[in-house]
ChimeraX commands (.cxc) that place a marker at each C-alpha (Angstrom):
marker #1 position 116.23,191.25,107.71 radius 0.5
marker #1 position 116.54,189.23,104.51 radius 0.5
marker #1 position 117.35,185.59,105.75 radius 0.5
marker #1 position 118.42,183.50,102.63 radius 0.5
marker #1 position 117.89,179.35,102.80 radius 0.5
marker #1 position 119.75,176.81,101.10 radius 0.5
marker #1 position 118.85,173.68,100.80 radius 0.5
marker #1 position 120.52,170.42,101.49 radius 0.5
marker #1 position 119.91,166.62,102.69 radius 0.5
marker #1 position 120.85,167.23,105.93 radius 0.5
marker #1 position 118.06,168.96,107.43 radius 0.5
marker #1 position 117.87,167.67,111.00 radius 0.5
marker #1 position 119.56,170.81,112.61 radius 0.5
marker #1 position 118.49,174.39,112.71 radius 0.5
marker #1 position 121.75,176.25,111.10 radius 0.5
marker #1 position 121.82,179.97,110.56 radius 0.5
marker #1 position 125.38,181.85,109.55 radius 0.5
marker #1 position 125.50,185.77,110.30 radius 0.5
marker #1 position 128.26,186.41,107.75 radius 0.5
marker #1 position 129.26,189.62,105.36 radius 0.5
marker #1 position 128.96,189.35,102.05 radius 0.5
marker #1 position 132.78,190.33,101.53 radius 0.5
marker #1 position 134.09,187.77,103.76 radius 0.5
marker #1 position 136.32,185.02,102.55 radius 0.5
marker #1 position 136.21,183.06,104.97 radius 0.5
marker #1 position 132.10,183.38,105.44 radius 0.5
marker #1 position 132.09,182.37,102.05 radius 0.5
marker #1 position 134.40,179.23,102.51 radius 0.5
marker #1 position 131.61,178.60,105.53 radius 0.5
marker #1 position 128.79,178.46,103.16 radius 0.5
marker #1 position 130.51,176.26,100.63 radius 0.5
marker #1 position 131.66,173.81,103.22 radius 0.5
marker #1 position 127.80,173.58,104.67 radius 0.5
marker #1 position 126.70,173.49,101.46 radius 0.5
marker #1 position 129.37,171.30,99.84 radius 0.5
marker #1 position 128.40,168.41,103.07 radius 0.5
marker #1 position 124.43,168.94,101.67 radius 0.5
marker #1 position 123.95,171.19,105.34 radius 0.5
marker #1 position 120.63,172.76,105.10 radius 0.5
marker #1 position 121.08,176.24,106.24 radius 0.5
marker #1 position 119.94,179.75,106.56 radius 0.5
marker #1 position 122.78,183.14,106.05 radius 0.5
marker #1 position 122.26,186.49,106.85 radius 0.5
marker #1 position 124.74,188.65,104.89 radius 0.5
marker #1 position 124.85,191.12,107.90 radius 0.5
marker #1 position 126.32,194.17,106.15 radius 0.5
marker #1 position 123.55,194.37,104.02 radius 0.5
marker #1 position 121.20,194.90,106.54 radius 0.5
marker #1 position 119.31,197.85,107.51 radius 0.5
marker #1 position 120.92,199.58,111.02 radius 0.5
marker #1 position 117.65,198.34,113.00 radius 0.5
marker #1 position 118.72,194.44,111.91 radius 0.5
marker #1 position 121.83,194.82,112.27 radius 0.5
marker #1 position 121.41,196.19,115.99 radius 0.5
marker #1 position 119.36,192.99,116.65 radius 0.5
marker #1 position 121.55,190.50,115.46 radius 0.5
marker #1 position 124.24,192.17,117.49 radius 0.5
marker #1 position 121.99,191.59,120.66 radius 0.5
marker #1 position 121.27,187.91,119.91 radius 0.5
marker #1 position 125.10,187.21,119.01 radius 0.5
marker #1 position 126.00,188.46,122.47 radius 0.5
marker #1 position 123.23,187.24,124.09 radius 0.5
marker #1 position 124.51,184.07,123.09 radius 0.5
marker #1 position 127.93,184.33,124.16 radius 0.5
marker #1 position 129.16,185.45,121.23 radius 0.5
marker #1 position 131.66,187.91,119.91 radius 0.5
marker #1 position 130.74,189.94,116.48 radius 0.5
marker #1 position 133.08,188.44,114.31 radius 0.5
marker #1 position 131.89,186.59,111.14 radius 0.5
marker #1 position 131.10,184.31,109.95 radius 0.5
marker #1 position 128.76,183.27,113.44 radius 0.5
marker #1 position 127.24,180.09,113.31 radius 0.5
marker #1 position 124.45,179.36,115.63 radius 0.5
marker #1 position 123.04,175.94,115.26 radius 0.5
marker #1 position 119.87,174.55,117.11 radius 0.5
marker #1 position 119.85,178.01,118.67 radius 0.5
marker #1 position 122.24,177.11,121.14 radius 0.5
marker #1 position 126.07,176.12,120.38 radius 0.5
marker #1 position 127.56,178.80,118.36 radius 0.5
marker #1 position 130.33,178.73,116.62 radius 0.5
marker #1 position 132.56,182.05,115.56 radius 0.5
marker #1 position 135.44,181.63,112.66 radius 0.5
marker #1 position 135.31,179.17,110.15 radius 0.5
marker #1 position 136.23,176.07,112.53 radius 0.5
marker #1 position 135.52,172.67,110.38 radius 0.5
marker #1 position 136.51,170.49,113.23 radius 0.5
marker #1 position 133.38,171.95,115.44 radius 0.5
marker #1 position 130.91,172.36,112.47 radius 0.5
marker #1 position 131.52,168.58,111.90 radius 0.5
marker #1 position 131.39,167.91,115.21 radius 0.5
marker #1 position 128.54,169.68,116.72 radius 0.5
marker #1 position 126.48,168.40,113.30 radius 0.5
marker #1 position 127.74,165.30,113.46 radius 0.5
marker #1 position 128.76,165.03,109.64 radius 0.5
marker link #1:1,2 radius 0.2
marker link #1:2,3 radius 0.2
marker link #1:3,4 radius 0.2
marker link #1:4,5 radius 0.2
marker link #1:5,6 radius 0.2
marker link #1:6,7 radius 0.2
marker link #1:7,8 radius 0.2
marker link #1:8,9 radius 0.2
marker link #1:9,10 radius 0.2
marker link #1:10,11 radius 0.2
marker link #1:11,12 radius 0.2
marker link #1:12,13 radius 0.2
marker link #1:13,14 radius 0.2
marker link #1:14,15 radius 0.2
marker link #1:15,16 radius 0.2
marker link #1:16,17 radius 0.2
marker link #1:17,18 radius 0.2
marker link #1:18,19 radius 0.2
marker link #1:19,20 radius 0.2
marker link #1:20,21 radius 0.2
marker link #1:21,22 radius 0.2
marker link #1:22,23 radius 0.2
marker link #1:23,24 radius 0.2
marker link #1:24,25 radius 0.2
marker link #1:25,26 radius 0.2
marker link #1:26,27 radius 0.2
marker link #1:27,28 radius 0.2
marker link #1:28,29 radius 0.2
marker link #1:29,30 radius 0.2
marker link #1:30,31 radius 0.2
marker link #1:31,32 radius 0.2
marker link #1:32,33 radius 0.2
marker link #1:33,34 radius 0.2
marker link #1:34,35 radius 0.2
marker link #1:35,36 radius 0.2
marker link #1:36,37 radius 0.2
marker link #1:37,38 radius 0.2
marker link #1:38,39 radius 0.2
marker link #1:39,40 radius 0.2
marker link #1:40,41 radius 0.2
marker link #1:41,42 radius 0.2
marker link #1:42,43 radius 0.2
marker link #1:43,44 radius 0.2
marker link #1:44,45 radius 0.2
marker link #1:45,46 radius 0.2
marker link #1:46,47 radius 0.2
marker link #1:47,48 radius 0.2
marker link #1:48,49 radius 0.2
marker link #1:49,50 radius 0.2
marker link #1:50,51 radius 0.2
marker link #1:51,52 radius 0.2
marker link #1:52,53 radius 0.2
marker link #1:53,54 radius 0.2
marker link #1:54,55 radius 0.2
marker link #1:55,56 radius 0.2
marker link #1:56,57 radius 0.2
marker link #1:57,58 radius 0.2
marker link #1:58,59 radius 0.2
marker link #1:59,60 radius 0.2
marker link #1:60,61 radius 0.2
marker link #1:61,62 radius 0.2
marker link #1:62,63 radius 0.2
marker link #1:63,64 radius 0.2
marker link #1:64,65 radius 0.2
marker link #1:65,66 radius 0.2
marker link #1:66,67 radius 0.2
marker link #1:67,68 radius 0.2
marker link #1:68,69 radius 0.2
marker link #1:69,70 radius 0.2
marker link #1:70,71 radius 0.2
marker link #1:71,72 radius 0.2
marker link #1:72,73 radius 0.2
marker link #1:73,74 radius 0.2
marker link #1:74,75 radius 0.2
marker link #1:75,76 radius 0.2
marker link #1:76,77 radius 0.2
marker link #1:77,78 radius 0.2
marker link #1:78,79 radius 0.2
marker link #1:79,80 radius 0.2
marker link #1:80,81 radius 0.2
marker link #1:81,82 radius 0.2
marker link #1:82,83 radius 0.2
marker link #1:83,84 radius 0.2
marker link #1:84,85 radius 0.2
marker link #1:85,86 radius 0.2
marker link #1:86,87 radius 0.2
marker link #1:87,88 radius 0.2
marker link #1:88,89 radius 0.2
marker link #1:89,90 radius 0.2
marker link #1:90,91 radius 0.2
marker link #1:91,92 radius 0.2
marker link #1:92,93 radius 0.2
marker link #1:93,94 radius 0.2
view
């Protein structure tokens, strides 16, 4: 699974995005972390091989989840699905 970083200021959370690389609105996701200096990690999940893909499936669900992109899990516990501002900024504080 190729995880990509980004880097930013804020570092104090643990933020990974499952997201597909043809996704508008995964893409506004990434800007917005990016554009508020978010540290974070993406998977671009339709670029993975079948195996990875199965197991990000399993931890999406296992979190609660539905598979719909862009997923944001941060701290490996509150996960957000959609492109929802008002919880990014709220759950990281910014």
């Amino acid at each position: 699974m190729k995880i990509q970083k980004v880097q930013g200021q804020n570092n104090k959370n643990k933020v990974r995005v499952y997201a597909l690389s043809t996704c508008a609105w995964c893409k506004m996701t990434k800007q917005f972390l990016k554009d508020n200096n978010i540290e974070y990690e993406y998977v671009d999940v339709n670029l993975c091989s079948d195996e990875d893909k199965d197991k990000i499936k399993e931890h999406i669900l296992s979190k609660g989840g539905s598979l719909s992109y862009p997923t944001i899990i941060i701290n490996d516990k509150t996960l957000i699905t959609g492109f929802r501002k008002d919880k990014i900024k709220e759950t990281l504080q910014i």
